[in-house]
Each structure stands twice: as structure tokens, then as C-alpha cells.
N, C-alpha and C positions, 0 to 999 in steps of 0.2 A: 647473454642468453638469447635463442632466436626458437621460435615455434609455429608451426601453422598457422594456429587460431586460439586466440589469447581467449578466457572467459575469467568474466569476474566475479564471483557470490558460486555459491554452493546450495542454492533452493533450486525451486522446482525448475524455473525457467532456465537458472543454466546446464542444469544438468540433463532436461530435455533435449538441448540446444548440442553438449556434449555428448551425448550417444547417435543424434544425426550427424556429426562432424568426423564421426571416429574413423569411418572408414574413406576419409577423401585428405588424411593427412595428422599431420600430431596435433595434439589436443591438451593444453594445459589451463588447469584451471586452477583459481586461485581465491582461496578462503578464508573470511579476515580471524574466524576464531576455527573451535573443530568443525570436523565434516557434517555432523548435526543440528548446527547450532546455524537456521536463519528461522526470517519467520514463517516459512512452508510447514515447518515444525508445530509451529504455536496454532496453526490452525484447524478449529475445533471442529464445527459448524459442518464443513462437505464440500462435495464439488458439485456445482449445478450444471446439469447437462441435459438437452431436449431428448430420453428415451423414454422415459411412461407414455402409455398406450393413450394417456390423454392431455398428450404436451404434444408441441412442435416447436420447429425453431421458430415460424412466425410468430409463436404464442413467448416465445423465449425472448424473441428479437423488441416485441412490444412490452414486457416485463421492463426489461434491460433501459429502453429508452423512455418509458417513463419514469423510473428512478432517476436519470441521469438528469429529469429537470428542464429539458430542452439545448440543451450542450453535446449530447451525443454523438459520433462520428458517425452515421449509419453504417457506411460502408465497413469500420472496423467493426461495427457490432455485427454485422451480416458473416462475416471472417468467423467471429469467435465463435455464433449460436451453429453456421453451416459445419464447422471444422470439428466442434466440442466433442460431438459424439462419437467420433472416429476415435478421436487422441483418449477417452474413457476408457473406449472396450479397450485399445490399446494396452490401457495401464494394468485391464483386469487378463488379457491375454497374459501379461509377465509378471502375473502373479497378486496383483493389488486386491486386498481382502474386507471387501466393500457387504454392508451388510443385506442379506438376504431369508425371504421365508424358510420355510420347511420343506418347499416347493421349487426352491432355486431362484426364487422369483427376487430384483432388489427390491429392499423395503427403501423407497425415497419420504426423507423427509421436506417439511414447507416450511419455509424464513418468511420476513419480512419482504413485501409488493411483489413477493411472487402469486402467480395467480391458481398456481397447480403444484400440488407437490412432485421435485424434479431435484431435491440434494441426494446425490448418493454418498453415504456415508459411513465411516469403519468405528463404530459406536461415535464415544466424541473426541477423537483424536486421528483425522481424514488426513491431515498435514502429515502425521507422522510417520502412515501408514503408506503414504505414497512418496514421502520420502525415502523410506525404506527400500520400496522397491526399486525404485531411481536411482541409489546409491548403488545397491545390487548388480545393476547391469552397469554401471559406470565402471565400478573396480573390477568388473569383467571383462576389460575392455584396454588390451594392451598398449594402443595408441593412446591412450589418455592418462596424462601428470597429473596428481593432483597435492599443491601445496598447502600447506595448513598452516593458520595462524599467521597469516603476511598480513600485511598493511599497508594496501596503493595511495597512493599519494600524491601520484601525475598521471595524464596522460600525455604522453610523448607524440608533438606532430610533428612532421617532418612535409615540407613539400606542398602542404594545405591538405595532408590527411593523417589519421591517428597512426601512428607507426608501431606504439608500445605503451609500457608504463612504467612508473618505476614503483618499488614496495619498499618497505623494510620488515627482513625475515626475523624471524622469532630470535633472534642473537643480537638484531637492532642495526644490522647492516643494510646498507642502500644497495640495490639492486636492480637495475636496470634489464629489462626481456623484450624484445623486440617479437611482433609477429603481422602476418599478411593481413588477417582481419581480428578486431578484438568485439569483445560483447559485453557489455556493462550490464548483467544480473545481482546487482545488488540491494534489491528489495526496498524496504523503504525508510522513513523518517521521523519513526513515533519518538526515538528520542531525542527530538530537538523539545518537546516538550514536558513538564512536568509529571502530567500524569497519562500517563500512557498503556496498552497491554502488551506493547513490540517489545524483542526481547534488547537486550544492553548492545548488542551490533547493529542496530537501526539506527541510524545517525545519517543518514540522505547522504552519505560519502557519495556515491554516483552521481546523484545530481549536482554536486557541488565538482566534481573531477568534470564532468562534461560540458558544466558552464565554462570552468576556467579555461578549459581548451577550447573556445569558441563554438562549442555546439547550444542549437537554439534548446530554450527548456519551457515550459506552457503549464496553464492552467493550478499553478502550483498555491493560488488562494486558497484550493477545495482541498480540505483535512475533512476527514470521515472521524469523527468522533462517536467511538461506539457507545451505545447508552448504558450497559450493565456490566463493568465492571465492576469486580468486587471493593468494595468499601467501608475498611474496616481496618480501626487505626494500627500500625506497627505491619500489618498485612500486604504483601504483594499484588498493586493492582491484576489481578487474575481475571481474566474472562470468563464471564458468565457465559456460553455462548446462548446466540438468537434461538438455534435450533429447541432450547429449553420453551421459550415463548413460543415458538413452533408446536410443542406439543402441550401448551396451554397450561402454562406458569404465565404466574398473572403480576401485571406493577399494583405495590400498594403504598398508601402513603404511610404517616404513622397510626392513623386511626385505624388503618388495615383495610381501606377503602382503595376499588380499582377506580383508576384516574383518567386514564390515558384518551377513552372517550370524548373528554372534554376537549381535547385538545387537536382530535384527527379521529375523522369517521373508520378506521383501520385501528382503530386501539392500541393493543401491544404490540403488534404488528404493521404498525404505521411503518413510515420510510425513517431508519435508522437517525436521522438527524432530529427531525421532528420529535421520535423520542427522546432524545440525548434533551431537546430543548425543553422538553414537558417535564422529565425529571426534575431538572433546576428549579423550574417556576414553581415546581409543586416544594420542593421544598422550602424556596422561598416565602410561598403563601401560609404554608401549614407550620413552618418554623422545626421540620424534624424529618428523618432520615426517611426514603424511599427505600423500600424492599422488594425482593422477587419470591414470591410464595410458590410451593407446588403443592403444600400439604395436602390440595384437592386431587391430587392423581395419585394412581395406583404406584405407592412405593418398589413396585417390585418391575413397575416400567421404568423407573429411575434410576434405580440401580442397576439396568441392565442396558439402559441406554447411555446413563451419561455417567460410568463410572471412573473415568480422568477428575471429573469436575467434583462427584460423590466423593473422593478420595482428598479432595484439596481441601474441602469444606470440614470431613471429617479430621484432619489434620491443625485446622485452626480452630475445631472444639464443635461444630456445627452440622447439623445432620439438616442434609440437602434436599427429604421428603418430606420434613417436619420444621423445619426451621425458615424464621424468615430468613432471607439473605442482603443485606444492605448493601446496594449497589448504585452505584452513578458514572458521569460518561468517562472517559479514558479516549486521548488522541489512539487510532486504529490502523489508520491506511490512508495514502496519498492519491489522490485521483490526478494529482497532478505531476509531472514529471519530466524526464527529456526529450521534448518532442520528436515522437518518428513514423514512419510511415507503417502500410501493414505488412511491410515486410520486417519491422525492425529497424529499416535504417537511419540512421539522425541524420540532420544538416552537416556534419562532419565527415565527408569520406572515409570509411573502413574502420566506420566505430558505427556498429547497432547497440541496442537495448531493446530488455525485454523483462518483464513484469512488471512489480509495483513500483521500479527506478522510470521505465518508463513511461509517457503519457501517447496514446494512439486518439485518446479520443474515444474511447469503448465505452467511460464510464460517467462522460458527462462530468457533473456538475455533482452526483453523489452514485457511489456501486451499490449494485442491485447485492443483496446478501450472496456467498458462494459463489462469487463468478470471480473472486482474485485467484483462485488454485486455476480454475479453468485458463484463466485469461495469459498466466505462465505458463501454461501446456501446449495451449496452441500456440501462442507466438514466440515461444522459445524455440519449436520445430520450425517455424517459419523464417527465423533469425538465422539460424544454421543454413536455410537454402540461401539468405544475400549475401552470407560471410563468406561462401566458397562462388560469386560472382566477382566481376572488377568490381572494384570498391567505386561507390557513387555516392553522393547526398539523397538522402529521402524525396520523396513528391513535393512537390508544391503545394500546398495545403492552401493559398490563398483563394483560391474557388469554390471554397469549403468554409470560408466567416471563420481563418483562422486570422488574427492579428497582431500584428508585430505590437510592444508596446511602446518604441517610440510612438508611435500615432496618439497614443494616452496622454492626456498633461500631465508635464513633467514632476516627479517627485517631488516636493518642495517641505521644507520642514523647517521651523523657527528654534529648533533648537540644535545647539553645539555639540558636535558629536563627542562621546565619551574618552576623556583623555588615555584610558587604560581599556584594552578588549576585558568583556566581559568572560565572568569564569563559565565554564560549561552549565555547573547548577543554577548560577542566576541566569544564564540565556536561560535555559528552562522554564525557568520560574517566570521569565517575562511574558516569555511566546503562551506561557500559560493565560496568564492574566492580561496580557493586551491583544493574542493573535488566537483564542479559542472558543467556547462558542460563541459568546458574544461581543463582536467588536466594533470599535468607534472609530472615527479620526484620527481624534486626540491621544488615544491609545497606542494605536499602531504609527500614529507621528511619532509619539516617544522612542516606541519601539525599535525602527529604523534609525531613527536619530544616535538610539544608546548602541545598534549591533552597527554604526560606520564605521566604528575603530577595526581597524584591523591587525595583526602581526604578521610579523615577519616566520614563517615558521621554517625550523631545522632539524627540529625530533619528532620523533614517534608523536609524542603529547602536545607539540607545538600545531603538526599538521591536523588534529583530529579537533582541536579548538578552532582552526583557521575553517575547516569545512563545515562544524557545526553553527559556526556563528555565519560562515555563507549560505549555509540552505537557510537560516533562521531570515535571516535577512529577504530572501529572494521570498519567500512565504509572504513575509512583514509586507514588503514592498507591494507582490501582488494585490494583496486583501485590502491595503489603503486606495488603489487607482481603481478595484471596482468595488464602483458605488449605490449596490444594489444588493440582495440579498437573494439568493439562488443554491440548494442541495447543501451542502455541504459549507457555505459559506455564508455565515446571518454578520448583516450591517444591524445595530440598533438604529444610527441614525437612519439608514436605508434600508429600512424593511421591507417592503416591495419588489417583488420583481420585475427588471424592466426591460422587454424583451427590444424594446422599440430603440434604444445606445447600450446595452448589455449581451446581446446575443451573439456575444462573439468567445474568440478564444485567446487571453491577453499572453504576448511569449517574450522572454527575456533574452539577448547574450550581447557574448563582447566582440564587437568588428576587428577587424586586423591592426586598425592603429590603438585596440586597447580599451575604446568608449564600450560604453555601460547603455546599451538599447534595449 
């Protein structure tokens, strides 16, 4: 099979990527379950974009990079906060049902370190809403394929560039598609861990396809562990979203006391990590479950703002205005991923990426709330303008404090790697407890040590263990060489930030003879 321009994932970013391509040639896109099902979907929260009367993008661009901890790309953050509010009205131009007054006016909501309220949002289901319309104008759109329920498996390079891929389609046949440029939109990697809110497709398949074919990958230490997901035994980690703490639902502990203060002058509204870590310790200290209370607000704002989340709650016996809600962190969103420029393109000739599979550099070290929708909006349009140029490798990032991780001392580990690969639930269960929020040495040596086995894989189930245990691994691997604690990524042994041998950007891949750098 041979096509213009290969796309892989069915979210926002490729499907942006696919309505710019449609008209410069054929377009086939390819999605690992149905056409609704990534996590553009699950997302609650909004899209943050600089249009209220008392935002800017400079007030966006400094949000943005001080969440990210001092790891920030500027220059891809300048791309996203300049670009954001074009690709918005865009979305609401064709149709996107974004919520507003009486008056026409949006009503934005405010998350966590932002400084201005700037989410626009379609009550609490923004992913879904702009999925919808995305998908709308994609099946409108004659030049563009779209297969369901494949499952890629390689990336085919031919020449020192990406040529194709191969899948197996829902009958379990291998199938080989060639095309001039391909795009790895496959979102991200909540399920390499235990507890998670990503849906059961997040398995970092792209970033493990893009490693094996020699593209560089970065930053992959920094996991975003959201702090409120729901928790509550037999129950679906479900997300609480931020936007609720947004409009002043409060953390409490078990004595029903707010906490959060103790721990960060920003409360409930501290930088997402921070919370995630204040939860643990408080129930650590207090011996009993952390809650999200709203019973202080007007029920009748509740029900009209967040009735995705009203409805989950009432489903598991729980009323979302009056009830506490016992919630803790859940892995969220990868800040790290396959290194590319702001155009999308990777170290690999005529392979871009775009969204959460990608890493630009936009999000630092931890993402500002509502800027993952935005972030697959803009640079999914901008992936579409490299794919229809010659295919090239990305910028140089070296003048930018990006670096390779050979330059890191080398991996070294005293123990034997595992004679059997591990099953998918226990990877899980590891990267839970040695690679989440709080990690050691000793932990992540294990870690690495037990995910070196590898297989040989031939099936469907062989390839999806062989890339869950390689992203797990490449996470593993990153979080033990930095040794420091920074956004999204806490050392207990190295608490500290250390900006003075830390300030850089650690990146992984495999050279032409095969070695592991």
C-alpha cells in the first residue's frame, strides 16, 4: 500500500495535521482503536489560549515557562502562546461549541499557575467537543483514509529516512503502507503505569516506534501526575478535572481540613506536581484519605458546569455538590517525548510528531494546565507544512542546553536483568512504585535492571509488551541519570534543584551500528 502522507493516532493533533494535508495530496490515517477513542477525548479541563481582554500571549508565554520549572523551549513556547489564538477561533469558526454568556461573550475558566482566567471551555468535556468537530471536517474530506483499529508496530526506514510502517489490521494481518512523509500523533503514555486517568490506548507506542528507528527521544523523566483523580476502591481512576479547583473546590484531609497551604503559597492551585506531592504526604501524616469538597458552592454552578463529572459521581452513588470526593494522583501526561523541532520534525528524515508523543520543549520540566489541546492544535498544523517539504531531520537543538545522554554517566546497575520480560500489569505495577512520584536510585536501579529483558516479538500481544516495556524502560532509565528533582520529576535522594549540572535537556537513541546513546 503507498499514500501521500502517512498519520498515526486519531486526536487532535493528527487530525489537525490531516485537514491541512488534504488538499496537497492523499491522506491516510491510522487508528489504533475507534475514531473516538484517544486522549483528546478524556480531556476535561479546556483549551487555554491568550483572548480575554486581560491576557496576552506575553502573560501566557511567562505562565507557561514558569510552570515548566526552567526547562522550557522559549522559542516553541513563543510558537504556541503566538499561534494559539488563530488555531481557537479557527476551531470555533467550524463549528466548536465553547462555552459563553448571555451576551456571546466566552465564559474562560482559570486552572492551576495560570495568572488570568484564559480556558475556554465546552462545560467539562472540551476534548470531546473539539474532537467532534475535527472528526466532522476530516470525514468530509475525500482525500483522506481513514483506518480503524490497526496496530503499528514498525517504522519502516529505508535510505536513512522513514519510508512507512507496518500495522496489523483488525483480522491480525501484517501490512506493510509506504508514504512520502509520515506523522506520529499518537498521544501519550499513561499506561505504562499503574494508576493512571489515560484511556487503555496510551501505551507510548510512538515513542517506543520512534526510538527503535533511530529517532532521538528527550526529556522522558518528566511524567505529569495529576493530583485528583478519583479514588475510590473497585472505581475507575476518573478525573477530577483542575478546572473544579478552578472554581473553588477545596483539598481536604480526613478531619475535613484545607491543607494545601502548608505545602505552597498557591494552595489548591499550586503547580500540579506539588499538589500530587502534598496529597501523599498529607495522607501519610494524617493516616487517612484526601477529599475534594465543593459542598461550599452553589450546586446549581455544579451541575451546569461540570455535568460529565456530576454524572460519573452520581453513577458510583455520590453527589458531586454535597459529597466529599476521595481523590489522589494518577500518572496524566508525558512532557517528554520524541524530540522535534517547531516544525514537528524529528532527528529522522520524513518522520514528524506532534502532540503528547512529541517532546518540542514547550512544556519544560511540568505543563502549565490546558495547554496539551492547545499544544496538538498548533503544532499538528505546523507538522502538515514539514510533511509536504523534502523530508529533512529537525534543528539542531545543541545551542539550546539540549543534551545527548551519552554525555551522562553511564547507566550502571548491580543487578541481573530479569530472566523472563515482565507481564504488562507488573511493568505497571513497577514504574508505579519505583518510577512515580517519588523516586530513589535504588528504586529505579531495580527498575531498569527487571524491564532489560526483552522479547522477541511476532503478534499483535508480543509487539504491544515489547513497546510498553520500551517506553517503561527509557522513562526508568531517564529519571535514574537526573539527579536532581525539577517539575514533574522529584529525586527523594535529590530533592533539590540543580540548575548549576541539571539544566539541560537529557535525549536518548540508537546509532546506525545499533548502540543505545
Amino acid at each position: 500500500m503507498t499514500t501521500d502522507f502517512l498519520i498515526v493516532g486519531g486526536g487532535i493533533a493528527g487530525l489537525r495535521a490531516a485537514i491541512s494535508l488534504a488538499g496537497a495530496g492523499r491522506v491516510c490515517v491510522l487508528t489504533k482503536a475507534g475514531t473516538g477513542e484517544s486522549n483528546t477525548g478524556y480531556a476535561q479541563g479546556g483549551i487555554a489560549a491568550a483572548v480575554g481582554e486581560d491576557d496576552s500571549v506575553a502573560l501566557h508565554a511567562a505562565d507557561t515557562i514558569a510552570a515548566g520549572d526552567g526547562l522550557c523551549d522559549e522559542r516553541a513556547v513563543s510558537v504556541l502562546v503566538e499561534e494559539g489564538p488563530r488555531y481557537v477561533r479557527e476551531l470555533m469558526a467550524w463549528g466548536a461549541r465553547f462555552e459563553c454568556d448571555a451576551a456571546g461573550r466566552l465564559v474562560l475558566g482559570r486552572e492551576a499557575a495560570h495568572s488570568v482566567r484564559r480556558v475556554l471551555h465546552a462545560a467539562d468535556a472540551t476534548g470531546r467537543e473539539i474532537g467532534r468537530v475535527l472528526w466532522e471536517r476530516v470525514r468530509a474530506l475525500p482525500s483522506v483514509e481513514v483506518l480503524s483499529h490497526v496496530f503499528v508496530t514498525e517504522l519502516l526506514v529505508e535510505d536513512g529516512r522513514a519510508a512507512g510502517v507496518a500495522y496489523f489490521d483488525r483480522a491480525g494481518a501484517r501490512v506493510e503502507i509506504r508514504a512520502r512523509a509520515i506523522l506520529l500523533a499518537t498521544g501519550g503514555a499513561g499506561q505504562v503505569f499503574r494508576e493512571t486517568t489515560n484511556p487503555a490506548v496510551a501505551t507510548g507506542d510512538g515513542i517506543s516506534l520512534a526510538y527503535q528507528a533511530g529517532a532521538r527521544v528527550a526529556d522522558l523523566e518528566f511524567v505529569q501526575f495529576h493530583p485528583t483523580a478519583l479514588n475510590l476502591p473497585g472505581a475507575p481512576r476518573f478525573l477530577m478535572s483542575e478546572a473544579l479547583r478552578g472554581e473553588g473546590a477545596r483539598l481536604v484531609n480526613a478531619r475535613g481540613d484545607a491543607f494545601m497551604t502548608r505545602y505552597h503559597a498557591g494552595g489548591d492551585l499550586a503547580p500540579r506536581d506539588v499538589v500530587a506531592r502534598g496529597i501523599v504526604r498529607e495522607q501519610e501524616q494524617t493516616g487517612g484519605q484526601v477529599s475534594l469538597t465543593l459542598a461550599h458552592l452553589d450546586p446549581d454552578l455544579i451541575a451546569r458546569r461540570f455535568p460529565t463529572i456530576a454524572a460519573m459521581c452520581r453513577h458510583l452513588g455520590l453527589d458531586l455538590a454535597r459529597d466529599p470526593i476521595p481523590v489522589g494522583p494518577a500518572a496524566h501526561y508525558m512532557m517528554g517525548g520524541v524530540d522535534t523541532d517547531e516544525w514537528g520534525r524529528t532527528s529522522l528524515p520524513g518522520l514528524c510528531a506532534a502532540g503528547e508523543v512529541a517532546c518540542t520543549g514547550v512544556h519544560g520540566a511540568n505543563r502549565l494546565a490546558s495547554n496539551s489541546l492547545l499544544e496538538g492544535l498548533v503544532f499538528g498544523a505546523r507538522a502538515a507544512v514539514a510533511m509536504q517539504e523534502a523530508p529533512r531531520a529537525c534543528d539542531d537543538k545543541g545551542a539550546r542546553g539540549w543534551r545527548p545522554g551519552a554525555r551522562v554517566e553511564p547507566l550502571r546497575s548491580a543487578l541481573a536483568p530479569s530472566p523472563q520480560p515482565l507481564a504488562p500489569d507488573a511493568v505497571r505495577d513497577l514504574m508505579w512504585r519505583a518510577a512515580g512520584l517519588f523516586r530513589t536510585r535504588s528504586d529505579l536501579d531495580r527498575a531498569v535492571a527487571a524491564l532489560d529483558a526483552a522479547s522477541t516479538p511476532h503478534d499483535p500481544d508480543g509487539w504491544r509488551r515489547f513497546h510498553l516495556v520500551a517506553v517503561a524502560r527509557l522513562i526508568a532509565r531517564a529519571a535514574l541519570r537526573r539527579e536532581e528533582s525539577r517539575g514533574g520529576h522529584f529525586r527523594a535522594d535529590f530533592p533539590e534543584r540543580d540548575d548549576i549540572h541539571w539544566k539541560v535537556h537529557l535525549t536518548d537513541e540508537i546509532d546506525l551500528h545499533g548502540q543505545k546513546r
